[in-house]
C-alpha positions in Angstrom: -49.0 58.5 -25.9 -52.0 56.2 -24.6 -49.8 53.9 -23.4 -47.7 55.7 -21.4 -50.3 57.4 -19.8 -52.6 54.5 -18.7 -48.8 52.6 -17.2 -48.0 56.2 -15.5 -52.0 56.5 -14.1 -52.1 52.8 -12.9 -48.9 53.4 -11.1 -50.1 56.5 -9.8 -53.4 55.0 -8.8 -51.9 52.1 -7.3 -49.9 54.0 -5.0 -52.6 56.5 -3.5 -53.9 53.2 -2.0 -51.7 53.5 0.8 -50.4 57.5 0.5 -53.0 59.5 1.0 -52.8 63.1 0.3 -49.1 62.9 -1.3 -50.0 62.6 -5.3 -47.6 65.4 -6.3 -44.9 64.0 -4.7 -45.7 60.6 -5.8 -45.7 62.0 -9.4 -42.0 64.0 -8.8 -40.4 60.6 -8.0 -42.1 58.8 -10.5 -40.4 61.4 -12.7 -37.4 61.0 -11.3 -37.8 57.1 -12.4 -38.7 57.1 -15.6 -35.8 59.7 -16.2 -33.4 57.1 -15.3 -32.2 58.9 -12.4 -31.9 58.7 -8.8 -34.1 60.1 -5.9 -33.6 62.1 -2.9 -36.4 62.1 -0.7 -36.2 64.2 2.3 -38.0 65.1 5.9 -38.4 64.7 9.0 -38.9 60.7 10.9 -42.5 59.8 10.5 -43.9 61.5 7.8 -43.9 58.5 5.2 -40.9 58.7 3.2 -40.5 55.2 3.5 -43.9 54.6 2.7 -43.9 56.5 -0.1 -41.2 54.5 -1.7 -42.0 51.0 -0.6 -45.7 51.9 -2.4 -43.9 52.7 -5.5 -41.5 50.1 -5.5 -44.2 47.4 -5.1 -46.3 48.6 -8.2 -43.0 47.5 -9.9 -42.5 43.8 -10.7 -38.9 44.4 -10.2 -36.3 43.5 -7.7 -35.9 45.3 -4.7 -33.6 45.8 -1.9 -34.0 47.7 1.2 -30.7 49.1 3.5 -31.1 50.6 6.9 -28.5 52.7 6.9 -26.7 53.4 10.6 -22.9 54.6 11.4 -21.8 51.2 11.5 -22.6 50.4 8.3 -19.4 49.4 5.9 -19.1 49.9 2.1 -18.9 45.8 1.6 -22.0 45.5 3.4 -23.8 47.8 0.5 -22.0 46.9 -2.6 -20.4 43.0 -2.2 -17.6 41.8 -0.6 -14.9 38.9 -2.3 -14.9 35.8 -0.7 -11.6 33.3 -1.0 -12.9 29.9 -1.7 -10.9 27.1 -0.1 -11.9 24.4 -2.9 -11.7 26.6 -5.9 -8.4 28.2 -4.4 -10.1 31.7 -6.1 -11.8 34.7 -4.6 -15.7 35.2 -5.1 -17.4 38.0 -5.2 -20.7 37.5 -3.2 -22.9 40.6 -4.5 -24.3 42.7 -2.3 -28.3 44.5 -1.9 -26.9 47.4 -4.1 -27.7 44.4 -7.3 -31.8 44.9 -8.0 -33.6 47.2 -9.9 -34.8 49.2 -6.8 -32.8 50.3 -4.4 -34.4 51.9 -0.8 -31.5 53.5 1.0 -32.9 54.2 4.1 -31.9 57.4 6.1 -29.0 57.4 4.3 -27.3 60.7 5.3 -27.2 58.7 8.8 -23.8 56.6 7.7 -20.6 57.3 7.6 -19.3 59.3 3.9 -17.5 56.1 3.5 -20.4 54.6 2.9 -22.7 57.3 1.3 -19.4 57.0 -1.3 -19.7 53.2 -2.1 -22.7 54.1 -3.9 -21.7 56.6 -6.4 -20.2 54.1 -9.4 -23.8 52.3 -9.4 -25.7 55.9 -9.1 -24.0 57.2 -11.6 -22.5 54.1 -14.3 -25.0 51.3 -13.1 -21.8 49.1 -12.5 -19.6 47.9 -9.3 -16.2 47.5 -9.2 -13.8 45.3 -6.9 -10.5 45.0 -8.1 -10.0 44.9 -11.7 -13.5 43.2 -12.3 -16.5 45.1 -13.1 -20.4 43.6 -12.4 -23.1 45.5 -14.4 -26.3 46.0 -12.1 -29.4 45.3 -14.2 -31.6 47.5 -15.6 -33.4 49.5 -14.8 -31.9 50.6 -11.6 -32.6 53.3 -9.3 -31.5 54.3 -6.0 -34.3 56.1 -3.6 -32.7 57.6 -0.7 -34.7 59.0 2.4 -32.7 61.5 4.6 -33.9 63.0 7.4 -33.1 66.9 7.9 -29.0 67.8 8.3 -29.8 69.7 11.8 -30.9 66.3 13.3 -28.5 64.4 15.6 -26.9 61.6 14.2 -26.6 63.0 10.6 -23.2 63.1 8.2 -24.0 65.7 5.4 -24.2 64.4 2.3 -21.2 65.5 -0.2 -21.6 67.6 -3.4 -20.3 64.5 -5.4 -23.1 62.2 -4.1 -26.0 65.1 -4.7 -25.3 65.4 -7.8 -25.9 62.3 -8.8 -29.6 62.8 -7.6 -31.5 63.6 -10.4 -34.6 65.2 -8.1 -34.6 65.9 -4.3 -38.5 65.6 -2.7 -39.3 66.9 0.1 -42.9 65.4 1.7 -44.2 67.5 4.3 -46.3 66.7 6.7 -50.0 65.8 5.6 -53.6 67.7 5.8 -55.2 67.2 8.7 -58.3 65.4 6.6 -55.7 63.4 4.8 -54.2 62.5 8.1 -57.5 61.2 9.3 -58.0 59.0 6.4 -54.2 57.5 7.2 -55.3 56.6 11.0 -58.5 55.1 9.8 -56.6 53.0 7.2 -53.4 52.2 9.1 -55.5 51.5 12.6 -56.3 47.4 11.9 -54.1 46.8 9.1 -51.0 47.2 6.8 -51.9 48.2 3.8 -48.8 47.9 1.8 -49.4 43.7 2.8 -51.7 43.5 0.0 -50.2 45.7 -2.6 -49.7 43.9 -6.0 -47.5 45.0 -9.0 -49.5 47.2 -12.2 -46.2 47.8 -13.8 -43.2 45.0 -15.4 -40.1 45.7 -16.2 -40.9 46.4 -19.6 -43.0 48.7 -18.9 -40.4 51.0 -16.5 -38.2 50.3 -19.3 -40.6 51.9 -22.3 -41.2 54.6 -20.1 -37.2 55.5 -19.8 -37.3 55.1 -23.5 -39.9 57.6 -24.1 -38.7 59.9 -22.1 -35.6 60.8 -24.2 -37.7 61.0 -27.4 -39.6 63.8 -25.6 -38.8 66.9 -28.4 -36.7 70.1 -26.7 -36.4 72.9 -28.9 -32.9 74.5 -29.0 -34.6 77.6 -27.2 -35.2 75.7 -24.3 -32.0 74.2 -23.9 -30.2 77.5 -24.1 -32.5 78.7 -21.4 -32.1 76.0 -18.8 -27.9 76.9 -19.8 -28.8 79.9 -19.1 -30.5 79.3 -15.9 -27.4 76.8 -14.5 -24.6 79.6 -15.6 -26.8 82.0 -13.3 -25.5 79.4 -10.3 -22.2 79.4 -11.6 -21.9 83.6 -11.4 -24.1 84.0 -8.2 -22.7 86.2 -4.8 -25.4 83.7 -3.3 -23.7 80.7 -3.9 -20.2 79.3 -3.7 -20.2 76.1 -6.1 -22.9 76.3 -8.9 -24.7 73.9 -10.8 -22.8 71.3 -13.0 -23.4 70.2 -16.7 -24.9 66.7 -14.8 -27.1 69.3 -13.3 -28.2 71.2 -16.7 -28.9 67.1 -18.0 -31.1 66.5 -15.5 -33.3 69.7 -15.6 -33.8 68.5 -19.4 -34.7 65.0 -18.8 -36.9 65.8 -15.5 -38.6 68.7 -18.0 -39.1 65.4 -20.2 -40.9 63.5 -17.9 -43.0 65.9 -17.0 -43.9 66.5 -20.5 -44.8 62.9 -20.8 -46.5 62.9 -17.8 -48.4 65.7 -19.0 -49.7 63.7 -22.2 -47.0 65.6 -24.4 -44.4 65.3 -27.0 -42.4 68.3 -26.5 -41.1 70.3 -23.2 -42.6 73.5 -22.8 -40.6 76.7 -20.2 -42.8 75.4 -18.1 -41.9 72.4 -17.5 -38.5 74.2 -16.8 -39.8 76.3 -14.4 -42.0 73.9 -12.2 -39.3 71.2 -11.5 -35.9 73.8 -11.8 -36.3 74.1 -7.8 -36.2 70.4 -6.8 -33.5 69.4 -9.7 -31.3 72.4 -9.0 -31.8 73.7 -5.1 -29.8 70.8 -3.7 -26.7 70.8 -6.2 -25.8 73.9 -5.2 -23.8 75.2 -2.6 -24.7 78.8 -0.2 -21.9 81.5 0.0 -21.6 82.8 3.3 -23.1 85.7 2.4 -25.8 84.0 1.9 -26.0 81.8 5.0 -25.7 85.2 7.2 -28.8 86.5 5.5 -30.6 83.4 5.9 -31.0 82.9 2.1 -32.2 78.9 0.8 -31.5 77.0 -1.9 -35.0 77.5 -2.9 -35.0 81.0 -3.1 -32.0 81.5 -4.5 -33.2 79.8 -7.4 -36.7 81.5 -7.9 -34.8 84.6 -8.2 -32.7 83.5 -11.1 -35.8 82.1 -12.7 -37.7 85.3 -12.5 -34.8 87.2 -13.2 -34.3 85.2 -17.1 -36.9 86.1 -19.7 -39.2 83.3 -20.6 -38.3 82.1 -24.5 -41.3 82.2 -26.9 -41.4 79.2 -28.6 -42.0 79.5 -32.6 -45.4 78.1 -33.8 -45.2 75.6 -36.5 
C-alpha cells in the first residue's frame, strides 16, 4: 500500500501549491479519478473550480484538453467531425479535444443538451462513434466538468442520463477568510499554475485504477449500499431514484477512499461519508418535496440514518 500512498500524497501535495484551503475537495476528485469515473464539480464563477482541476490535471503527465463551453457550441466541435478528402476520394475523421486522457469541460451545463449529449458514449464506454466506425479514446480518460449553479442565467440543466454518468459531484464553496489571504498574496505577482510540473505518469494513474477494484467489500456492505439506493427508488421525496450505475459507483468511490485511507477493505464508513456526493445528484425531487423545500442532500442523510449500520464480522 506504500506505493499508492506516496503517488496519492505527492499528487495531493502538488496541488495545494496553488489551492489553498480546498484539500478535501482535492482528495474527492482525486477519488473520483482513480475510480475510473467522471467528475462533477459545481459552484458559483470565481471560486476556483477551474483551478482546482487544471492543478490536478497538471500533476498528471497525461494529455489534456480544455473546452469552454458556450450555447454555440456544436457536438462536432467536442467529439470530431469527418472530413471528405479530395485526393483520397474518402472521408476523414479529424478527432476532436474529447481524444486525451483529461478532459476539462468548462461550465458545461452552459451549452446546449445537444451538446452536453455528445459526450455521454466517451463518459460512459471511452469510445466515439461517427457512422459505423468506432475510435477508442485512450486510457485513462476522465471528464471534469465545472457547472455553475442551475438558477444562474444562461444555464441548460443538465439531464438525468448525463448525471449519471458522473461518478461524484463536488461542490467547492467559497474559501476561509485566512485561506483567502494566502490566495491574494500568492496570485498578486504571479501565476502559479505556470510553474506546476507533473509528480504522477500514466502508469501511475493507471496502477491506482487498478488498485482500486482490488479494494476487499464484504457482502454486508454491498447489501447495505442496495439497500441504501432501493430507499431512492421507494421514497415520497423523490420521483426517479438511484440506478444500479448509481449503487456501482458508491462501491468503487467507498474503494477509493479506502485506499486513500491506507486500506484494503471498505468499511460503512466509507459508505457513509461519500453516499451524499455520489448519490444527491442522481436523483430526482418529487414535488412534494420541492414545496417543502427538501434537497438532495437531505434527503439522503435521512435514509442513511434511517438503515442500521452492518457490523462487520472479525476475522
Amino acid at each position: 500500500m506504500k506505493k499508492e500512498l506516496d503517488i496519492v500524497n505527492n499528487i495531493l501535495l502538488n496541488c495545494k501549491k496553488v489551492v489553498l484551503g480546498k484539500d478535501e475537495e482535492m482528495t474527492n476528485i482525486l477519488k473520483g479519478i482513480i475510480s475510473e469515473g467522471n467528475v462533477l464539480i459545481e459552484d458559483v464563477p470565481g471560486v476556483g473550480k477551474t483551478t482546482i482541476v487544471k492543478a490536478i490535471a497538471k500533476s498528471f503527465n497525461l494529455d489534456y484538453s480544455r473546452i469552454q463551453f458556450t450555447p454555440d457550441i456544436m457536438p462536432s466541435d467536442v467529439t470530431g467531425i469527418s472530413v471528405y478528402n479530395q485526393k483520397t476520394m474518402e472521408f476523414e475523421f479529424k478527432k476532436g479535444p474529447v481524444f486525451c486522457n483529461i478532459l476539462l469541460a468548462d461550465e458545461i451545463n452552459r451549452t446546449s443538451p445537444r451538446t452536453q449529449a455528445s459526450l455521454l458514449e466517451a463518459m460512459e464506454e471511452g469510445q466515439v462513434s461517427d457512422g459505423n466506425t468506432t475510435y477508442k479514446i485512450e486510457k485513462p480518460f476522465c471528464v471534469l466538468a465545472t457547472q455553475n449553479p442551475i438558477e444562474q442565467d444562461g444555464t441548460f440543466l443538465l439531464p438525468e442520463a448525463q448525471l449519471d454518468r458522473f461518478i461524484i459531484k463536488v461542490n467547492i464553496g467559497y474559501p476561509e477568510k485566512v485561506h483567502e489571504m494566502e490566495i491574494m498574496k500568492l496570485y498578486k505577482d504571479k501565476e502559479p499554475l505556470k510553474s506546476m510540473i507533473p509528480v504522477a505518469t500514466r502508469e501511475d494513474i493507471l496502477f491506482l485504477q487498478e488498485q482500486v477494484k482490488g479494494i476487499f467489500a464484504a457482502d454486508e456492505l454491498m447489501a447495505y449500499i442496495l439497500d441504501i439506493v432501493n430507499l431512492t427508488r421507494n421514497n415520497q421525496n423523490i420521483s426517479i431514484g438511484v440506478s444500479t450505475r448509481g449503487a456501482l459507483a458508491l462501491l468503487r468511490i467507498s474503494q477509493a477512499e479506502a485506499l486513500i485511507d491506507g486500506r484494503s477493505y471498505i468499511i460503512p464508513e466509507d459508505i457513509r461519508k461519500n453516499a451524499c456526493m455520489v448519490l444527491a445528484h442522481r436523483i430526482r425531487l418529487s414535488y412534494e418535496a420541492k414545496i417543502n423545500n427538501y434537497t438532495a442532500n437531505e434527503i439522503i442523510k435521512n435514509i442513511l440514518n434511517s438503515i442500521p449500520v452492518p457490523r462487520l464480522r472479525r476475522c
